[in-house]
ROZARO-368984 format. One record per atom (N, C-alpha, C): residue number from 1; residue in three letters; atom name; y, x, z. Coordinates in steps of 0.02 Angstrom, whole numbers, plus 50000, padded with zeros to 5 digits. Layout:
<pts>
- num residuo atomo yy xx zz
- NUM ALA CA Y X Z
...
</pts>
This chain:
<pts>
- num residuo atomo yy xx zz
- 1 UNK N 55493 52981 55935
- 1 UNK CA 55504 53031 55883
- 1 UNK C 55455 53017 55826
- 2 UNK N 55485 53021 55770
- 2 UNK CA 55454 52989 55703
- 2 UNK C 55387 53064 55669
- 3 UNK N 55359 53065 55652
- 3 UNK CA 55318 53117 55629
- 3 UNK C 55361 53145 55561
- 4 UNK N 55337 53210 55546
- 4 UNK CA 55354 53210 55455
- 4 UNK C 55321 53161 55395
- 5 UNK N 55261 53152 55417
- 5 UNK CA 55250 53088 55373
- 5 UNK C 55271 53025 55370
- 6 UNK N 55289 53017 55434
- 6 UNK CA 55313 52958 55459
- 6 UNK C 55408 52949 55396
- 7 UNK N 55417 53007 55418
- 7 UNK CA 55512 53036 55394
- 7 UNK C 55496 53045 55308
- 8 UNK N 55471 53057 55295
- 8 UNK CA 55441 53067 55211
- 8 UNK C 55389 53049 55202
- 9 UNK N 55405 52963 55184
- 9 UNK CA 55355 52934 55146
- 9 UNK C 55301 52941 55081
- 10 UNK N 55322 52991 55050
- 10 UNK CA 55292 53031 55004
- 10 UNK C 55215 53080 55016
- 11 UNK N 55234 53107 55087
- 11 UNK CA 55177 53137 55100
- 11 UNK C 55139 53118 55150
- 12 UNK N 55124 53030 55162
- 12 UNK CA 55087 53020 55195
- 12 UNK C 55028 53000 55144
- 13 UNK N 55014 52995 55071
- 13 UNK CA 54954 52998 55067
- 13 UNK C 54925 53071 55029
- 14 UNK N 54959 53145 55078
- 14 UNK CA 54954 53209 55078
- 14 UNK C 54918 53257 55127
- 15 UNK N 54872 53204 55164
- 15 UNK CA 54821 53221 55221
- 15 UNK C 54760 53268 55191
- 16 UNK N 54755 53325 55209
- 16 UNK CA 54707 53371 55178
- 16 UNK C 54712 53414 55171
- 17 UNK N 54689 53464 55134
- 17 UNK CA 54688 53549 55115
- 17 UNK C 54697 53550 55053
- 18 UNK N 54753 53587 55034
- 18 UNK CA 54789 53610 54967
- 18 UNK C 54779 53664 54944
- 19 UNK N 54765 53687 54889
- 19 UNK CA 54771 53743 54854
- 19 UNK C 54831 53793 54803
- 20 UNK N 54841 53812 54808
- 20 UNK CA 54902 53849 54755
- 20 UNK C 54875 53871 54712
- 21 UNK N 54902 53847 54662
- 21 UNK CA 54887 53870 54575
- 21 UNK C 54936 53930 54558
- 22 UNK N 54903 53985 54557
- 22 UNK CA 54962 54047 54558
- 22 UNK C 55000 54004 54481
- 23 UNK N 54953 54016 54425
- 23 UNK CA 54982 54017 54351
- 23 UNK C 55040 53979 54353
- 24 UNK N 55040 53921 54383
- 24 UNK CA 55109 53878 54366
- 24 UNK C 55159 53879 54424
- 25 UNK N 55139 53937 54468
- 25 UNK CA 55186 53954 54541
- 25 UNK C 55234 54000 54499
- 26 UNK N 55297 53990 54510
- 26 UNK CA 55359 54053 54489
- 26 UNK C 55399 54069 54549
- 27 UNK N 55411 54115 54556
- 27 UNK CA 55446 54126 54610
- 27 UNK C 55487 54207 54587
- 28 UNK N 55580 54167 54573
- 28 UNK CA 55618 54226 54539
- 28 UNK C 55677 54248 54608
- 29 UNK N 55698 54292 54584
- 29 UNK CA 55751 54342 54644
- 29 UNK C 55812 54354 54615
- 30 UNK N 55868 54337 54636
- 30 UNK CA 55937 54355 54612
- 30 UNK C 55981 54398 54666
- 31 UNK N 55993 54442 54623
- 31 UNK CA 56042 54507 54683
- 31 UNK C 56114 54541 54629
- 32 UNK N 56137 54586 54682
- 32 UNK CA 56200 54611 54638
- 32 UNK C 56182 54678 54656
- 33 UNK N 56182 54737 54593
- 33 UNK CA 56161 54791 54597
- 33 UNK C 56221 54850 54593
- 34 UNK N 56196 54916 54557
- 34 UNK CA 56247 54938 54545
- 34 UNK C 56306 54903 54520
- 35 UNK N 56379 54931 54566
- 35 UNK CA 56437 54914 54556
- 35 UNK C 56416 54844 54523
- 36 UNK N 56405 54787 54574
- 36 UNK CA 56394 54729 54585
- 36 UNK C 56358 54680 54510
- 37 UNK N 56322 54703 54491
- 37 UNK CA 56292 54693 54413
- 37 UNK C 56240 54646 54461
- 38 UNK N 56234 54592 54412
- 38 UNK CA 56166 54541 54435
- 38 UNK C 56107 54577 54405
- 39 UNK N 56060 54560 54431
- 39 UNK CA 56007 54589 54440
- 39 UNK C 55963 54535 54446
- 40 UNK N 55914 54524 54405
- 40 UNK CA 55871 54457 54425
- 40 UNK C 55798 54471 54400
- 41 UNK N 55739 54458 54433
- 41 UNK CA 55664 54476 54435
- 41 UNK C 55618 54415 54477
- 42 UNK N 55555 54411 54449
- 42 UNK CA 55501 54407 54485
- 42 UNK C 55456 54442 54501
- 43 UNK N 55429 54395 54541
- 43 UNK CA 55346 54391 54590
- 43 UNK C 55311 54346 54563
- 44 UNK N 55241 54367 54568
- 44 UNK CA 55183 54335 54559
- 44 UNK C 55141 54323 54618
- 45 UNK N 55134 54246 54642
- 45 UNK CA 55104 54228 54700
- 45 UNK C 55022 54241 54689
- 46 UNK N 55000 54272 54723
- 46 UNK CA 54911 54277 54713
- 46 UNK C 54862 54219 54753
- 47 UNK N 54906 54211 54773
- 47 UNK CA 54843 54151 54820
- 47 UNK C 54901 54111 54868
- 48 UNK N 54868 54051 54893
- 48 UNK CA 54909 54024 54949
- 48 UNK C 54863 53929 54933
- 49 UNK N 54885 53897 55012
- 49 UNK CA 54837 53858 55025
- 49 UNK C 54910 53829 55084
- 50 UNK N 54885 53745 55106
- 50 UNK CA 54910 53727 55138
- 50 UNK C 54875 53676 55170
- 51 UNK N 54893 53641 55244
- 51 UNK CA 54875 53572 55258
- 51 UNK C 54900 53536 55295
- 52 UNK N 54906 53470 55272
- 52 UNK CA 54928 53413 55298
- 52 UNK C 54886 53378 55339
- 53 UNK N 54893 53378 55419
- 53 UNK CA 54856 53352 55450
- 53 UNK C 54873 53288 55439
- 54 UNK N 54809 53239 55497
- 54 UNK CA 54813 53170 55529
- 54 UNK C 54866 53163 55561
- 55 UNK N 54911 53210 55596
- 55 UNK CA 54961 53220 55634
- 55 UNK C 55012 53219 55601
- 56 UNK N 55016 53236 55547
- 56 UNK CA 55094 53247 55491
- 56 UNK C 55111 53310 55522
- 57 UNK N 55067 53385 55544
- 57 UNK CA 55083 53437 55536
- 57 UNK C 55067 53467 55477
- 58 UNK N 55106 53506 55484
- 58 UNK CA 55102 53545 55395
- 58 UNK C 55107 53639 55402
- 59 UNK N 55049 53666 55390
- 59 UNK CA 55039 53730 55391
- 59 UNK C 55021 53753 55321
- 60 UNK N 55019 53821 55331
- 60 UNK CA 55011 53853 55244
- 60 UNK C 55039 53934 55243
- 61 UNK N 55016 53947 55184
- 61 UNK CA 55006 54031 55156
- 61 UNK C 55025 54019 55080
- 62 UNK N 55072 54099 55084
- 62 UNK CA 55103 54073 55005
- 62 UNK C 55090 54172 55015
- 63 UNK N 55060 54193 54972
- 63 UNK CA 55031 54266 54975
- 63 UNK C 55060 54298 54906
- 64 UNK N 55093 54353 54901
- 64 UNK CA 55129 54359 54839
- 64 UNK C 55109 54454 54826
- 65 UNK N 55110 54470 54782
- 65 UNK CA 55091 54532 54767
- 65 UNK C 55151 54560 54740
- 66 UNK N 55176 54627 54808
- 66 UNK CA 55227 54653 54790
- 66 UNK C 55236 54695 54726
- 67 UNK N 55206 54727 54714
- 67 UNK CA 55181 54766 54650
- 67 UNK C 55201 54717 54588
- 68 UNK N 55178 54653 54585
- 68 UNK CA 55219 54627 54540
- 68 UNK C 55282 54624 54511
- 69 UNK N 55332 54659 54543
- 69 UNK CA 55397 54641 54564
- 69 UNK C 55425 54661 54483
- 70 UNK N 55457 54621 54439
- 70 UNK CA 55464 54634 54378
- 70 UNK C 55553 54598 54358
- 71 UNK N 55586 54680 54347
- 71 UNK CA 55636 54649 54319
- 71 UNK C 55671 54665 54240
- 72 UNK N 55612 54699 54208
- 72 UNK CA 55624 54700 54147
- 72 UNK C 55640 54758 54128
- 73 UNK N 55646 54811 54182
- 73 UNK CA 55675 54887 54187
- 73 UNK C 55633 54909 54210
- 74 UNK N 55579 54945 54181
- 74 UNK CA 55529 55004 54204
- 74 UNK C 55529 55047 54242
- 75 UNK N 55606 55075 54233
- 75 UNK CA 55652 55129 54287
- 75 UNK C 55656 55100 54369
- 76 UNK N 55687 55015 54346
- 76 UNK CA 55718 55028 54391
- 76 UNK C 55637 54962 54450
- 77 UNK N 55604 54963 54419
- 77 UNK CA 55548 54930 54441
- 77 UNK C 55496 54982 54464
- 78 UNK N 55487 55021 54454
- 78 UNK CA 55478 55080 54479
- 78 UNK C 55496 55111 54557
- 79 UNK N 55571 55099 54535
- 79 UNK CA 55589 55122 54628
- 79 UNK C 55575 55066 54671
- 80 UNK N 55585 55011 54642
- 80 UNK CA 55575 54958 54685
- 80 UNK C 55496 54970 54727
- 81 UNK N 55449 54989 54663
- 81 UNK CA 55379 55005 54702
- 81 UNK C 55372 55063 54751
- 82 UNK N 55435 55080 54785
- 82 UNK CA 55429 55159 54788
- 82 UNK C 55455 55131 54869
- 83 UNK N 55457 55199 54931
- 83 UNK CA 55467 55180 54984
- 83 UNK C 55556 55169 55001
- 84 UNK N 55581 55174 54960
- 84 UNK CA 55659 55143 54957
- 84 UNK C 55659 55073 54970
- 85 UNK N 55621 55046 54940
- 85 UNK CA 55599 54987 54925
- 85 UNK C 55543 54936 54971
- 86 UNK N 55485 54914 54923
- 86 UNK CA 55435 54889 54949
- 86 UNK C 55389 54912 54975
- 87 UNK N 55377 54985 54942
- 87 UNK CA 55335 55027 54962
- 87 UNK C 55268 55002 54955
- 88 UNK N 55255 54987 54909
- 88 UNK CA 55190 54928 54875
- 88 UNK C 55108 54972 54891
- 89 UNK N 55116 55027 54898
- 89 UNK CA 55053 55074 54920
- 89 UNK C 55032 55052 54984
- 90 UNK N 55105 55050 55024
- 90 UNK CA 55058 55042 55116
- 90 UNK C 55082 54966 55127
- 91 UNK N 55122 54916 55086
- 91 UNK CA 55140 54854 55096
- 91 UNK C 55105 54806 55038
- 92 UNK N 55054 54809 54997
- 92 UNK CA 55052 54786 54947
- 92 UNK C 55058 54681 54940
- 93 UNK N 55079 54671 54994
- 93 UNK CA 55093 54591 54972
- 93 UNK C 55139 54553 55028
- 94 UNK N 55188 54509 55031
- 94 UNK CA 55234 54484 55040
- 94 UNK C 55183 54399 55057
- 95 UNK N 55190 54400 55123
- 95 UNK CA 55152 54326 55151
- 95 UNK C 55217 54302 55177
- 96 UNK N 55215 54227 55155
- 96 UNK CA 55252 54176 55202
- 96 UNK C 55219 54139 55226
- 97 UNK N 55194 54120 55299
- 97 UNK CA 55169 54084 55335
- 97 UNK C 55199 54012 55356
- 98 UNK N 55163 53963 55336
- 98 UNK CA 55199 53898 55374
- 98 UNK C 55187 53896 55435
- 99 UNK N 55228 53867 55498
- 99 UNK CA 55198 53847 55561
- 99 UNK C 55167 53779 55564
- 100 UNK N 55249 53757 55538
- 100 UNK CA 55271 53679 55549
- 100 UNK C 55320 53662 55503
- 101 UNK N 55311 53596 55498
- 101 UNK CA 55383 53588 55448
- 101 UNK C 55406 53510 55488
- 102 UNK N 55488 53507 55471
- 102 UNK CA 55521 53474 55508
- 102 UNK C 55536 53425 55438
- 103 UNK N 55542 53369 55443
- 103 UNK CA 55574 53323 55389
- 103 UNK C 55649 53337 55369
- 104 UNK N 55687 53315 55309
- 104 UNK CA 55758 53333 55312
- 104 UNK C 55757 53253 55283
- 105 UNK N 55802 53260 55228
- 105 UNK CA 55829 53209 55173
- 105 UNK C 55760 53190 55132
- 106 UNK N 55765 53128 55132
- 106 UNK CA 55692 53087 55088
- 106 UNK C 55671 53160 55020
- 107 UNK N 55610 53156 55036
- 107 UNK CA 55581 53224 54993
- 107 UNK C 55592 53270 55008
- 108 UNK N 55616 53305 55070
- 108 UNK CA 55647 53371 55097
- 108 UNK C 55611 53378 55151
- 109 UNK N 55592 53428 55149
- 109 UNK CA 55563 53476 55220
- 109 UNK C 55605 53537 55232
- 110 UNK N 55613 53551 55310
- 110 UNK CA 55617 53625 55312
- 110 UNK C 55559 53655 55353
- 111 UNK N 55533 53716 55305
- 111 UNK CA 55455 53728 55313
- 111 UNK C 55490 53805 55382
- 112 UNK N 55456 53815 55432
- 112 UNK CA 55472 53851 55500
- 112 UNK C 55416 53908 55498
- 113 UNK N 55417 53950 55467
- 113 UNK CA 55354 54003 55473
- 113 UNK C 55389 54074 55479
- 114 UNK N 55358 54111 55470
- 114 UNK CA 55357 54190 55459
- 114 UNK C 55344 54202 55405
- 115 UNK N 55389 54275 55381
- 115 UNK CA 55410 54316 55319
- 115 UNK C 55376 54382 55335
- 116 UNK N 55341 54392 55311
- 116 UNK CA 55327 54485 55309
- 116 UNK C 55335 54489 55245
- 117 UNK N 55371 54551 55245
- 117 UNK CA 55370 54605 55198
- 117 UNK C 55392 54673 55220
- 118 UNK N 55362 54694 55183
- 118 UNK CA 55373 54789 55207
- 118 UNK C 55348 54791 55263
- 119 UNK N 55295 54771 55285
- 119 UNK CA 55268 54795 55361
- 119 UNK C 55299 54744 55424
- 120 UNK N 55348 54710 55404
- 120 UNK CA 55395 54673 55471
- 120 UNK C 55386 54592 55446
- 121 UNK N 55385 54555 55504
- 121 UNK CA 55376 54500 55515
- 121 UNK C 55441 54474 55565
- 122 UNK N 55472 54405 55521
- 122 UNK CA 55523 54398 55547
- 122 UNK C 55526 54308 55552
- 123 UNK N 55542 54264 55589
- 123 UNK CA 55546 54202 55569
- 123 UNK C 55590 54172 55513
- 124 UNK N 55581 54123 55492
- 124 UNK CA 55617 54107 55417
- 124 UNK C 55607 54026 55417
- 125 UNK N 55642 53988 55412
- 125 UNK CA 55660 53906 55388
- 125 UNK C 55670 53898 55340
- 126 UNK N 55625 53867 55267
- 126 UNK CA 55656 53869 55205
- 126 UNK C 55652 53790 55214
- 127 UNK N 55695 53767 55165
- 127 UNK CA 55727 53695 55154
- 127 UNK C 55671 53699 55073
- 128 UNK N 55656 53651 55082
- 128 UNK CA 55600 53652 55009
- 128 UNK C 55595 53560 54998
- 129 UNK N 55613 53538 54915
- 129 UNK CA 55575 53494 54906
- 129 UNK C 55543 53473 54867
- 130 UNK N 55512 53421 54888
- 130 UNK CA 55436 53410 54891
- 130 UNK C 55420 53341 54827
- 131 UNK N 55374 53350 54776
- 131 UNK CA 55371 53290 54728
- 131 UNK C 55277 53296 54718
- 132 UNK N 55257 53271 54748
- 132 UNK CA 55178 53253 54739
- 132 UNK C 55174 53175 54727
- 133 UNK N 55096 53191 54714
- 133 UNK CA 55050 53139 54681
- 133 UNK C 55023 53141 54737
- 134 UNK N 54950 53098 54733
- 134 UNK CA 54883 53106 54766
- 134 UNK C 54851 53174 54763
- 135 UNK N 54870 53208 54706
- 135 UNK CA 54790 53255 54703
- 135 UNK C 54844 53304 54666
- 136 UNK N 54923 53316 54674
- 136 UNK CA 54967 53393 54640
- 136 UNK C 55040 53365 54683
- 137 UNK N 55044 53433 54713
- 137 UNK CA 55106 53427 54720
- 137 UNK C 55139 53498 54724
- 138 UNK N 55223 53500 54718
- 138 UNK CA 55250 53555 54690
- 138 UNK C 55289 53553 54751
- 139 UNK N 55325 53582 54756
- 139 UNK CA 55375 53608 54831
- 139 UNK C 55424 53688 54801
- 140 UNK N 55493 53660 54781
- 140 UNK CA 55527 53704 54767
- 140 UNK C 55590 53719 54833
- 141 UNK N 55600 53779 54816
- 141 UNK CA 55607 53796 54892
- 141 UNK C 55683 53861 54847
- 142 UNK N 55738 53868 54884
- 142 UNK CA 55795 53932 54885
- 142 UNK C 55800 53957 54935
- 143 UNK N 55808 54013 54958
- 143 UNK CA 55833 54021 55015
- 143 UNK C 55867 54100 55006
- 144 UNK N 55918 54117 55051
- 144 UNK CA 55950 54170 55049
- 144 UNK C 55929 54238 55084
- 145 UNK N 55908 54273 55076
- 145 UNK CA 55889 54323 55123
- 145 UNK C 55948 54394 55132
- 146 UNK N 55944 54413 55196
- 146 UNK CA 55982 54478 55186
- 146 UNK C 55917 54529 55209
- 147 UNK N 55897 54569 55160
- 147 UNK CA 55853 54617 55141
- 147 UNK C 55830 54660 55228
- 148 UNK N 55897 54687 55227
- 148 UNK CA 55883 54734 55277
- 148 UNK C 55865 54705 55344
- 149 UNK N 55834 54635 55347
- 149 UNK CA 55803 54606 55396
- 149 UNK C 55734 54634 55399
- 150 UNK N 55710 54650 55348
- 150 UNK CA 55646 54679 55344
- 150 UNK C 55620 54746 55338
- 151 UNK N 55668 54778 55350
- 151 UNK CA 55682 54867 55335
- 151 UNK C 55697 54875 55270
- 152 UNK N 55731 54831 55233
- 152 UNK CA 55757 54857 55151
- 152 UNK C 55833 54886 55149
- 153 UNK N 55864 54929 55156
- 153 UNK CA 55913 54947 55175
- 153 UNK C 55931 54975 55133
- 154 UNK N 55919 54992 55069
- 154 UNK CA 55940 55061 55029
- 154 UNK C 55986 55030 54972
- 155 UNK N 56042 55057 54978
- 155 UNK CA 56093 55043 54930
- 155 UNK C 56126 55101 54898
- 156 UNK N 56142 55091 54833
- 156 UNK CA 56193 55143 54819
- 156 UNK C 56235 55112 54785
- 157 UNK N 56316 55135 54777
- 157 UNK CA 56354 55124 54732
- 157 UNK C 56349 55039 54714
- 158 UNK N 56362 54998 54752
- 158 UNK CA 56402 54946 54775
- 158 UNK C 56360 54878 54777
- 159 UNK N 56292 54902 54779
- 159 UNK CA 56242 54858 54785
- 159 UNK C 56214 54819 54844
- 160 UNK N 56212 54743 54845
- 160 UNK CA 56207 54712 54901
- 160 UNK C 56143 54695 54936
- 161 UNK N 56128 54677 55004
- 161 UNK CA 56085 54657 55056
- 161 UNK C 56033 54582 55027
- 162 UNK N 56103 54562 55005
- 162 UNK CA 56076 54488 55004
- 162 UNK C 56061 54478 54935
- 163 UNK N 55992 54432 54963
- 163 UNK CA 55949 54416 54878
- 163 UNK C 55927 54332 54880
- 164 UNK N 55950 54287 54842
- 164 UNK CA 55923 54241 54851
- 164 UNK C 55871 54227 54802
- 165 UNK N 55818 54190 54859
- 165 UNK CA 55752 54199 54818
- 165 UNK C 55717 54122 54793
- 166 UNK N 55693 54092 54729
- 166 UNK CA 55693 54034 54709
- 166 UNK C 55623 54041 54710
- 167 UNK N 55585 53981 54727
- 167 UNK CA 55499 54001 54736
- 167 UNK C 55488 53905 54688
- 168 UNK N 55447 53886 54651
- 168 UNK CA 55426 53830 54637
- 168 UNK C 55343 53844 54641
- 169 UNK N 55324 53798 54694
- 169 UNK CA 55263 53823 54710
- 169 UNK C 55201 53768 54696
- 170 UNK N 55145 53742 54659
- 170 UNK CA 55140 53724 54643
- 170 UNK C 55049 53713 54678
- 171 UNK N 55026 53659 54694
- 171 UNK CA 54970 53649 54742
- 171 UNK C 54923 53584 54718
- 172 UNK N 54860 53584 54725
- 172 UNK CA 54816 53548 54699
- 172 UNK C 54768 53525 54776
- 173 UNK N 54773 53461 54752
- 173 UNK CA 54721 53421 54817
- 173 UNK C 54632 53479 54809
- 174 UNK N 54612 53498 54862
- 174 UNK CA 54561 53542 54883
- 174 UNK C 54498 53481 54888
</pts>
């Protein structure tokens, strides 16, 4: 069995401890709201770190501050902060944990960690890829979520579960 470094030649000279540069991290959200209206917002990642062992394991923290949650509507950014929602008082940040990541297609990982938000922790596989240097690399990542995996359940008037969420995450040799 081949390692991930071994499978993506790219990140074998990616051995070390990484840092996340919030400023040039984006990470936006697309949903369908009332009577199915798109709806689209970000997050602001506050911190996050990763590492690439001798082994070609790959662990990491991508830490995001729910309170950020900005979709251009005061109103409706508001409830989002509210316990319908995120409930940003007793939940105030959204961690994705790496375990492990599995190799895919040359430059592709799928990263195997845990999702909390809102208090619940759930497992999650994001497909993310990967374009580094020696000393920066970025890792853009989609993935689909259905909300009420995490206790987000609140709908009215024809608004959906599922949000897919776009993260470009952006990391500096430590």
């Amino acid at each position: 069995m081949t390692s991930p470094m071994e499978s993506v030649p790219q990140l074998s000279t990616l051995v070390g401890a990484w840092t996340l540069d919030p400023a040039r991290t984006s990470i936006t959200f697309h949903t369908k709201a009332l009577w199915l209206l798109p709806v689209s917002g970000t997050f602001h990642a506050v911190e996050g770190a990763g590492t690439v062992g001798d082994d070609g394991r790959i662990t990491g923290t991508l830490v995001v501050d729910a309170a950020s949650v900005n979709t251009e509507n005061a109103t409706r950014d508001k409830h989002l902060h509210s316990a319908d929602f995120f409930d940003v008082q007793k939940y105030p940040t959204i961690i994705f944990t790496v375990t492990d990541a599995r190799p895919a297609q040359p430059g592709h990982l799928h990263l195997d960690g845990d999702l909390t938000v809102h208090g619940q922790t759930r497992p999650l596989t994001v497909p993310a890829h990967v374009v580094a240097t020696e000393d920066t690399a970025t890792i853009t990542a989609e993935v689909h979520l259905d909300r009420s995996s995490w206790g987000l359940t609140y709908t009215k008037k024809g608004s959906l579960l599922a949000t897919r969420v776009v993260i470009k995450a952006h990391f500096s040799k430590s």
